[in-house]
C-alpha positions in Angstrom: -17.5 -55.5 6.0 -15.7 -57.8 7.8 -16.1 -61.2 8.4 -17.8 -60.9 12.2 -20.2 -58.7 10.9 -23.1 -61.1 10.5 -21.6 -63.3 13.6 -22.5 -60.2 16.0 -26.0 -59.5 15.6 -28.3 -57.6 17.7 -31.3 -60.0 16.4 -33.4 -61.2 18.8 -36.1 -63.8 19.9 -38.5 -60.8 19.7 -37.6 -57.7 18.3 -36.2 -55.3 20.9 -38.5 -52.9 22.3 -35.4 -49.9 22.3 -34.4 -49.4 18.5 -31.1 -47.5 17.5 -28.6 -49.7 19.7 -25.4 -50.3 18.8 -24.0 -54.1 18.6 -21.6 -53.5 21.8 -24.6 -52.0 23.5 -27.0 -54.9 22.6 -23.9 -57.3 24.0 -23.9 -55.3 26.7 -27.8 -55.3 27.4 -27.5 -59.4 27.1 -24.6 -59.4 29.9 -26.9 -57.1 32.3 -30.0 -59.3 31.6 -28.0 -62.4 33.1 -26.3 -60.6 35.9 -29.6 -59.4 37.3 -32.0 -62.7 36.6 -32.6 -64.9 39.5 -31.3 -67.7 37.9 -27.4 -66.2 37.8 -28.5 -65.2 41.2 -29.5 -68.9 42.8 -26.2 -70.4 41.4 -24.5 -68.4 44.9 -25.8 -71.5 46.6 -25.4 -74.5 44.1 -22.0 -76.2 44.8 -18.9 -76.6 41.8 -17.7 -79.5 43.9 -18.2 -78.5 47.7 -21.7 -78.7 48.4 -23.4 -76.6 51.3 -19.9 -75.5 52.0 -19.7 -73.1 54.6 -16.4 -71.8 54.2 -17.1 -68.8 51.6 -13.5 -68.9 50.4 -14.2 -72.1 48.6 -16.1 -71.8 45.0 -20.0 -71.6 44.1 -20.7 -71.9 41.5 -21.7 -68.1 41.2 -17.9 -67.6 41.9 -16.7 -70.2 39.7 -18.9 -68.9 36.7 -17.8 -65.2 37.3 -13.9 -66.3 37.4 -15.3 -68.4 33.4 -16.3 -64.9 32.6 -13.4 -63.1 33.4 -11.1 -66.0 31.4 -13.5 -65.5 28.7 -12.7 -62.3 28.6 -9.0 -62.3 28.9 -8.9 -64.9 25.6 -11.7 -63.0 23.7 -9.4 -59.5 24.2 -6.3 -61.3 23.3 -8.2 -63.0 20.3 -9.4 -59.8 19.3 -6.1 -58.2 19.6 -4.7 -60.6 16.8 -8.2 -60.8 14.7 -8.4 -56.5 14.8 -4.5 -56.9 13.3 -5.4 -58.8 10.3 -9.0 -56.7 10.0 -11.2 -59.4 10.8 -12.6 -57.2 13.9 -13.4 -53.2 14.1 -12.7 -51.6 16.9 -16.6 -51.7 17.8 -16.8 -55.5 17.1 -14.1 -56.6 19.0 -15.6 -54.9 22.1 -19.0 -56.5 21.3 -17.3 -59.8 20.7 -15.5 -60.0 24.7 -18.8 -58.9 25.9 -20.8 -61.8 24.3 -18.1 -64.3 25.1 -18.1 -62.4 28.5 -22.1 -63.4 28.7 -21.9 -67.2 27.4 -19.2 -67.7 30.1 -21.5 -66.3 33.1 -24.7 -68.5 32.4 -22.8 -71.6 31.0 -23.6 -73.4 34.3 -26.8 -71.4 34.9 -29.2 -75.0 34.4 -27.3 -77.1 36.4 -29.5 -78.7 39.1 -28.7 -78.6 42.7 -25.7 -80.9 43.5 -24.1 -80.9 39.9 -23.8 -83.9 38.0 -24.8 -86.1 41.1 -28.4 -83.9 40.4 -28.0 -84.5 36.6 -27.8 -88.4 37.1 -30.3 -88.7 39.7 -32.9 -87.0 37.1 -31.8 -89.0 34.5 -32.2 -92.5 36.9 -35.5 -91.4 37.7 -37.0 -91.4 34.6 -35.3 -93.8 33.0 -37.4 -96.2 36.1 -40.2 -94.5 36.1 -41.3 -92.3 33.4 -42.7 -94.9 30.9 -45.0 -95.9 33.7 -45.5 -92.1 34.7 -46.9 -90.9 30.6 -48.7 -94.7 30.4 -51.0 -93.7 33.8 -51.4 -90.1 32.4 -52.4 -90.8 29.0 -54.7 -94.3 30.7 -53.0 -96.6 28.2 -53.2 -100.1 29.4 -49.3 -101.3 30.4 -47.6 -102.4 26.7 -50.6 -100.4 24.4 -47.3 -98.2 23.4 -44.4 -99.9 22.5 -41.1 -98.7 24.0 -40.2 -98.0 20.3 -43.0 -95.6 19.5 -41.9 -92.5 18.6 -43.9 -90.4 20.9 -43.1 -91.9 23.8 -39.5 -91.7 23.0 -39.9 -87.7 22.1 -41.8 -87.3 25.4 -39.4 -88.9 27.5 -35.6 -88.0 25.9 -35.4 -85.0 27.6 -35.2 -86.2 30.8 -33.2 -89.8 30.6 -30.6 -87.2 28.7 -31.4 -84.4 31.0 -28.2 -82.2 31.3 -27.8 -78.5 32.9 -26.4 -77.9 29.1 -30.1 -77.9 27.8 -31.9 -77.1 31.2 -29.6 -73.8 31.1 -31.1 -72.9 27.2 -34.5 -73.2 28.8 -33.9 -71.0 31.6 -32.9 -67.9 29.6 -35.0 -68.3 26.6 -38.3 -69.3 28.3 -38.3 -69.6 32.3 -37.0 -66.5 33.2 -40.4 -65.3 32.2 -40.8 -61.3 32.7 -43.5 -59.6 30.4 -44.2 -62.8 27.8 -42.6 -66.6 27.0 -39.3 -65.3 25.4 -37.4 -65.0 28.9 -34.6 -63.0 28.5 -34.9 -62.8 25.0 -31.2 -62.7 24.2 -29.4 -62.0 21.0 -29.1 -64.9 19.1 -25.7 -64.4 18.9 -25.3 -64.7 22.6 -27.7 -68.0 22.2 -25.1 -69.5 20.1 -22.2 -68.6 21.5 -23.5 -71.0 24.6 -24.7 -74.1 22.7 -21.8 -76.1 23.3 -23.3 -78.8 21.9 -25.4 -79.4 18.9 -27.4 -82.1 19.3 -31.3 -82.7 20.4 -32.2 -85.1 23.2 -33.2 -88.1 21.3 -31.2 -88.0 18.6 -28.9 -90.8 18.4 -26.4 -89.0 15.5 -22.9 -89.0 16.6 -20.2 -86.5 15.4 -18.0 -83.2 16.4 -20.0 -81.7 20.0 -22.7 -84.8 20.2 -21.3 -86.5 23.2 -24.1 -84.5 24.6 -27.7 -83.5 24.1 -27.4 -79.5 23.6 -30.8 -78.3 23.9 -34.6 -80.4 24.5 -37.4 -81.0 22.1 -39.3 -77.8 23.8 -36.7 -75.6 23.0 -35.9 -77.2 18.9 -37.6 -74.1 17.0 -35.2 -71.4 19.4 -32.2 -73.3 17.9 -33.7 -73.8 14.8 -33.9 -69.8 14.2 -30.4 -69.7 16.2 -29.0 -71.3 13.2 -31.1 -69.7 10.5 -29.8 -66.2 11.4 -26.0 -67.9 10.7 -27.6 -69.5 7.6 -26.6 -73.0 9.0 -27.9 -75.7 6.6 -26.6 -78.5 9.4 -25.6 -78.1 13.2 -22.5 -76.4 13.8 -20.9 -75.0 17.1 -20.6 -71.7 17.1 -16.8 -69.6 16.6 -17.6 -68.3 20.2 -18.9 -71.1 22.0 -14.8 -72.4 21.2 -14.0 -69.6 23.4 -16.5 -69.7 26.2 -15.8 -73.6 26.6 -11.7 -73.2 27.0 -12.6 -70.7 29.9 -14.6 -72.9 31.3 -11.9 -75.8 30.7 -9.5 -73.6 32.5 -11.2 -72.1 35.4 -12.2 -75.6 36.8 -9.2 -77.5 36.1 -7.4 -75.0 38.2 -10.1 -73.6 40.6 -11.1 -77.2 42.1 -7.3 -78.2 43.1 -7.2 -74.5 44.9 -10.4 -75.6 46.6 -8.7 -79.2 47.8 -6.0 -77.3 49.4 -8.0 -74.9 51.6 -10.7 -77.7 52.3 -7.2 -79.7 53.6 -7.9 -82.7 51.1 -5.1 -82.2 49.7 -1.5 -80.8 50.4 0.7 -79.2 47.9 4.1 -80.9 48.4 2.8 -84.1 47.7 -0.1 -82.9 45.3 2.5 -81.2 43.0 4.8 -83.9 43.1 2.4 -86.3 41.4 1.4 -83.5 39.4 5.1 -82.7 38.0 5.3 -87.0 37.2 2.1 -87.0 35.4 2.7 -84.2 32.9 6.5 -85.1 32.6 5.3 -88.3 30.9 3.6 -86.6 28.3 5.9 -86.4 25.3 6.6 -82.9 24.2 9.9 -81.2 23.4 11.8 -79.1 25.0 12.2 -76.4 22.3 8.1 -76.1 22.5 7.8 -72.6 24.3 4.9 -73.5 25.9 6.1 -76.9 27.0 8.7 -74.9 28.7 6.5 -72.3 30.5 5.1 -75.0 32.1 8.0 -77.0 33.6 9.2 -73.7 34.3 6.1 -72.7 36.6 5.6 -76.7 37.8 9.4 -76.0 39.2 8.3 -73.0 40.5 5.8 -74.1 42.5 7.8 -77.2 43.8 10.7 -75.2 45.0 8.3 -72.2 46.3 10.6 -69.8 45.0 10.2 -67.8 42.1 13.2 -66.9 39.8 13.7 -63.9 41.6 14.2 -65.7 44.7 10.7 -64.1 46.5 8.2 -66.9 47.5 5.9 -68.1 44.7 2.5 -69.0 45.6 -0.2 -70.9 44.4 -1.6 -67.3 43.4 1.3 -67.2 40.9 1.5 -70.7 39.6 -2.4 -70.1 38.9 -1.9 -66.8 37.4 1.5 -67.8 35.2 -0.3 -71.3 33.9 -3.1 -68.9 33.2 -1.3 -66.7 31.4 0.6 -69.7 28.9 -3.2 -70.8 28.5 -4.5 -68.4 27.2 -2.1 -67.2 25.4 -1.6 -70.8 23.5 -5.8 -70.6 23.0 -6.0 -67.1 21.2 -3.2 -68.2 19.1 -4.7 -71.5 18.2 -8.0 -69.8 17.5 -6.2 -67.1 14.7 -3.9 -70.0 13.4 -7.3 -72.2 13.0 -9.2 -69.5 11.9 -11.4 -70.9 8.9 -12.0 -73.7 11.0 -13.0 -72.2 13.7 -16.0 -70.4 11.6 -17.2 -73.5 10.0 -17.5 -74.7 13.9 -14.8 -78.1 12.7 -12.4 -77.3 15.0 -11.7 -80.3 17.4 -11.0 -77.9 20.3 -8.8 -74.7 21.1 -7.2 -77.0 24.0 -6.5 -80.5 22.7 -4.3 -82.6 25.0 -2.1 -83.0 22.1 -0.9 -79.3 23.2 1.3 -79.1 26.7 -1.4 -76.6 27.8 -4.2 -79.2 27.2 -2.1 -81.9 28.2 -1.6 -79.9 31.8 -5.1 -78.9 32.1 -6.0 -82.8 31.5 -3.2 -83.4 34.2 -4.9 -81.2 36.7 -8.3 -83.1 36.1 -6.8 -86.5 36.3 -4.8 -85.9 39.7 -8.7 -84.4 41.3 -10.2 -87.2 39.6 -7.8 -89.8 41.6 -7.8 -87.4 45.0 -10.5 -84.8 45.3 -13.9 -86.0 43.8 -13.8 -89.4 45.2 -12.8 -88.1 48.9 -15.4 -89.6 51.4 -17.3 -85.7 52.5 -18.2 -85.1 49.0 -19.2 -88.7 48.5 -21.6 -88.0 51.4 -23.3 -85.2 50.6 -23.6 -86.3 47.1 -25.5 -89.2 48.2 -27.6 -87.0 50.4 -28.2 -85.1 47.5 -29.3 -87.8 45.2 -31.4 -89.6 47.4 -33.0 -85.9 47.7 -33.4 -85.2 44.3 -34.6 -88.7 43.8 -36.9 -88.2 46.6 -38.4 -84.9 45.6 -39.1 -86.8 42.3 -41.6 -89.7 43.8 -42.9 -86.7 45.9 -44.2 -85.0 42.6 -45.1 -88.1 41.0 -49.0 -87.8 41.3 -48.3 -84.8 39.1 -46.8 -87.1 36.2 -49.3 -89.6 36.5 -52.6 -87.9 36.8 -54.4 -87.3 33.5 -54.6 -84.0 31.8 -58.0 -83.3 32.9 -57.4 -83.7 37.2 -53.8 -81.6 36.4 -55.6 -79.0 34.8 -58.5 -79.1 37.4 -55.4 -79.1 40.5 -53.9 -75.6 38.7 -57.3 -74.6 38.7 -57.2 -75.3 42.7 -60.4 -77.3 42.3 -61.9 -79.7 44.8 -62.4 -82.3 42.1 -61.2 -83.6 39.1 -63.9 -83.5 36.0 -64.8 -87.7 36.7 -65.7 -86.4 40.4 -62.5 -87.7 42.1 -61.7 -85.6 44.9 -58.2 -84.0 44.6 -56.3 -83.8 47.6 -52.3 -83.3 46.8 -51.7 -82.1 43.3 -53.3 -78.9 43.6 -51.4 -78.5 47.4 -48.1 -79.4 45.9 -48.8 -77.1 42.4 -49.0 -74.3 45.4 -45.2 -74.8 45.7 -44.1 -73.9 42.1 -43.1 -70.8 41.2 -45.8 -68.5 38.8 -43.6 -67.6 36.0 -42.3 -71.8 35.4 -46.7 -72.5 35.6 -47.1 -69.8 33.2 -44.6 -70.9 30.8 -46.6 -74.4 30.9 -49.8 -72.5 30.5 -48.4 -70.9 27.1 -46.7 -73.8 25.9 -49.8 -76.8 26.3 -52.0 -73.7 24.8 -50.6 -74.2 20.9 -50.7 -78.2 21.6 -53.1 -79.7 19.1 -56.2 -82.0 20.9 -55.0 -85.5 19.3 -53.2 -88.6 20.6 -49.7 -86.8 19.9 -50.7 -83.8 21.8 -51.1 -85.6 24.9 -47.3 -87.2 24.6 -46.2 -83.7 24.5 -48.5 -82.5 27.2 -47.2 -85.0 29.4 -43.6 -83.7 28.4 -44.7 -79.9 29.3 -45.8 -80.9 32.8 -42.7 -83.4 33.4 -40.7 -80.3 32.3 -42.8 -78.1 35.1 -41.4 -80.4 37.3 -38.4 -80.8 36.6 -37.8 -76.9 36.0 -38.6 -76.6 39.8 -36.3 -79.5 41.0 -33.6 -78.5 39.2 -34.0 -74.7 39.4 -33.4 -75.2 43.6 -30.3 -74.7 45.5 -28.7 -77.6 47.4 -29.9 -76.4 50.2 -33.6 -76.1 49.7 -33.6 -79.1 47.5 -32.6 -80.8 50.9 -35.0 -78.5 52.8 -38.4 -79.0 50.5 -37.4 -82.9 50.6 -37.3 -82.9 54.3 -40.7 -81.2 54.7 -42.7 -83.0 52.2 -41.0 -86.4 53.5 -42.5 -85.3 57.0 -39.5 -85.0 58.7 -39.4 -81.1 59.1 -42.0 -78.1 58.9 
């Protein structure tokens, strides 16, 4: 048996209805259930950085996440390569281990709300202002009757002031993307943990390796919690694979968002590369380090425009040969590190104390300082958060109405059980998709009938919410806030 033989498992949320699989089947079921979910599918018209772009040459973040997945699997085959060498991997393994590497990379952005992380901090604002007030009006406490230390109130509200697509993207493919019952795709776990890149819960304050962020909200703790029971976890740990899926990731961006500046004409080349060259040239690596050397090699490259051979060399080859080092660098590192890399201590498989990480942190430092900040895409991310922000006070009367009138508006009654008339919730309930009310439905059903229960109530319905915000494109988010703001039908 080798080591990746209880890593790959074909265990499930809910046992698999077809029995007699193989483990690269399974990984392969997992890949097709992402591909073909509407989730994957919306992420065609959420932005990487360009939002509502209409030039279809520059990145989605469909295209961006497909160009993870084929990084992902370019490092997983080369990984495997080295592992199947020193029999760590069968033949049948290593196949099933690029596939669910393949799968973490293509829904690693799938919860990220329209307009990025402009859409992440305008969630987060919002109920960081207004949620307090929002579960005190729902539950009819008097203003102060909870104290902002209460435990309950801080449970029902983490997950949104922490709100991150990390999380949000968890909950899409293990409850949201509802088809027959509430285990949504029902992945493998092993696919589950491959994209947890980080370990911690909304709310908790413990710091350590992969806590900068939260990982995964209080609805969703018992799916990690039997995540890391099928590893036999006894603490949080990333997973060997998530390592992998994360340097993909860390490459595809880094590269794929300069290419973007120069066919947007942000940015030109000469002058980019220049700066670029200066920047990494100040790092202090040696010149006998080979990969040190690949890289001044291709940064001269690029400069001069000419390849050794004297034919032209593009930006299509400087991005394929720094592509190339990369990964080449990472799949070493990962074999060189290996018994780290299992116990999930690992720092990183691309530190910047490497020439490759210190060139993939140059990349992000010169877009930094020239690309994100440029005036279009400071415009339509304002647009965008004043949207988001917008759509947010439009569903308020859903957070602050009480149990009773929200269940009486999904009911589509007239009136609430005190006799109030109800007039918008049950109009604007008419707007959320089925399968996110039905996941609501299933969840408030196993809520016990005490004080508690209605913190975590009130957390179910801001999470119905919040699941339809962030689940739009940029485009409709703009669209529905138009219409309900009156100024469109």
């Amino acid at each position: 048996m080798t080591c990746y033989a209880t890593i790959l498992t074909t265990s499930r949320l809910r046992n698999s209805d077809v029995s007699g699989r193989t483990i690269v089947t399974e990984s392969e079921s997992d890949r097709g259930r992402v591909l073909f979910c509407a989730a994957f599918r919306r992420l065609q018209q959420k932005a990487q950085v360009f939002s509502m772009e209409p030039n279809a040459a520059v990145r989605s973040r469909l295209t961006h996440s497909l160009e993870v997945s084929q990084l992902g699997r370019y490092i997983a085959d080369e990984i495997g390569e080295r592992l199947g060498k020193k029999d760590h991997l069968s033949a049948a393994e290593r196949s099933a281990f690029v596939n669910f590497v393949e799968t973490a990379c293509l829904m690693h952005d799938i919860g990220n709300p329209p307009f990025g992380h402009f859409g992440e901090a305008a969630i987060q604002k919002w109920f960081n202002e207004n949620g307090e007030q929002c579960v005190e009006e729902a539950i009819q406490l008097t203003h102060g009757e909870v104290g902002s230390g209460d435990l309950r109130l801080i449970e029902a509200l983490a997950d949104f002031k922490e709100f991150d697509g990390n999380p949000q993207g968890l909950r899409i493919v293990t409850r949201l993307q509802w088809n027959a019952d509430e285990f949504g795709l029902n992945l493998t776990r092993t696919t589950l943990a491959s994209f947890l890149k980080y370990v911690r819960r909304t709310g908790d304050n413990s710091t350590g390796a992969f806590r900068k962020k939260a990982g995964y909200f209080l609805t969703e703790e018992p799916i990690v919690k039997s995540v890391w029971h099928e590893f036999n976890y006894s603490s949080p740990q990333r997973f060997p694979l998530a390592y992998v899926m994360e340097a993909a990731d860390d490459i595809a961006y880094c590269v794929s968002d300069l290419e973007d500046s120069f066919e947007k004409g942000l940015i030109h080349e000469s002058t980019a590369f220049e700066e670029i060259e200066a920047t990494f040239l100040k790092y202090s690596f040696s010149d006998d380090d080979p990969g040190y050397a690949t890289i001044k090699k291709v940064i001269t490259s690029i400069r001069s425009g000419r390849r050794h051979d004297g034919k032209v060399f593009t930006y299509t080859d400087f991005r394929t040969s720094l592509n190339r080092a990369i990964v080449g660098y990472v799949a070493d590192r990962y074999v060189e590190h290996h018994g780290e890399v299992l116990k999930g201590t690992l720092d990183a498989l691309l530190p910047t104390t490497s020439p490759c990480g210190a060139m993939l942190e140059t990349l992000k430092t010169y877009c930094r300082n020239n690309v994100y900040g440029h005036e279009s895409i400071q415009r339509t991310e304002l647009a965008g958060y004043t949207a988001i922000r917008g759509l947010l006070d439009h569903f308020r009367p859903l957070l602050k109405c009480s149990s009773e009138r929200f269940n009486a508006s999904l009911s589509n009654l007239n009136k609430d059980p005190s006799g109030v008339p109800i007039i918008i919730e049950s109009k604007l309930l008419r707007l959320f998709p089925e399968k996110y009310i039905k996941v609501y439905c299933h969840y408030v059903a196993d809520i016990a009938q005490n004080d508690a229960g209605k913190f975590l109530e009130w957390n179910a319905r801001a999470h119905l919410v919040v699941d339809f915000v962030s689940g739009m494109t940029d485009d409709f988010a703009m669209t529905t806030y138009r219409t309900l703001a009156g100024m469109r039908l």
